[in-house]
N, C-alpha and C positions, 0 to 999 in steps of 0.2 A: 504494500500500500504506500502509495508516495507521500511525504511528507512535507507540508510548506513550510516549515520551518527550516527546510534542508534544501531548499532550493540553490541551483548551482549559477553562480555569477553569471550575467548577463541576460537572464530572464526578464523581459518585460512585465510590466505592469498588467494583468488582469488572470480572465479565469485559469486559460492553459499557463501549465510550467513544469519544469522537469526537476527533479533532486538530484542528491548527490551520489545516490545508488545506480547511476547512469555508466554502463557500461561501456559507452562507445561502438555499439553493436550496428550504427547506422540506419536501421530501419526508420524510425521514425523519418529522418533526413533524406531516406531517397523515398517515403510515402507522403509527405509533406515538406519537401522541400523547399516552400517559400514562408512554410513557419517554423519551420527547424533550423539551429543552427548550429556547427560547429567550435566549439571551441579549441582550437590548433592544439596550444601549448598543454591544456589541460588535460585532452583529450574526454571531451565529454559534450553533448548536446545541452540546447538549450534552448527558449522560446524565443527566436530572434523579432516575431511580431502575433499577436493573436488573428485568429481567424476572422474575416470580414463577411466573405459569402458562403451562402448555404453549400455550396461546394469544400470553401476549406475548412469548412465545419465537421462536414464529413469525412473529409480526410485526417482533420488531425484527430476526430476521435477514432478512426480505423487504426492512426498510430498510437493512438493511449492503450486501447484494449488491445491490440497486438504487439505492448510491449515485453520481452521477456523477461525482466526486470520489476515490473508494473511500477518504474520513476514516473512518466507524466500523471501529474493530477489534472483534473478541471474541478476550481471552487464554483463552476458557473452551474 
């Protein structure tokens, strides 16, 4: 269960966000790639903007629930 307390540097502001239980496993980043982000040096994902349309809505929750990890939260 992801924890917002534990969310990993450079997560945005709102519902989606990723912790620090984030493996680097890339799914979420090539399922949502315009809300996921990399962070290089850390190597770990993170919410680089939340979802706008009913589309990346969809997507980023296909990446929350097909995390294997289960990092992303949505408080929304």
């Amino acid at each position: 269960m992801p924890d917002r307390n534990n969310r990993t540097p450079g997560n945005v502001p709102g519902a989606y966000y990723v912790d620090d239980t984030c493996i680097d496993c890339d799914l979420c980043r090539s399922t949502a790639p315009r809300i996921f982000g990399r962070q290089d040096d850390g190597g770990y994902s993170y919410v680089l903007r939340q979802p706008e349309t009913s589309i990346e809505l969809a997507l980023a929750e296909e990446a929350r629930l097909a995390c294997p990890t289960e990092t992303i939260g949505n408080d929304g």
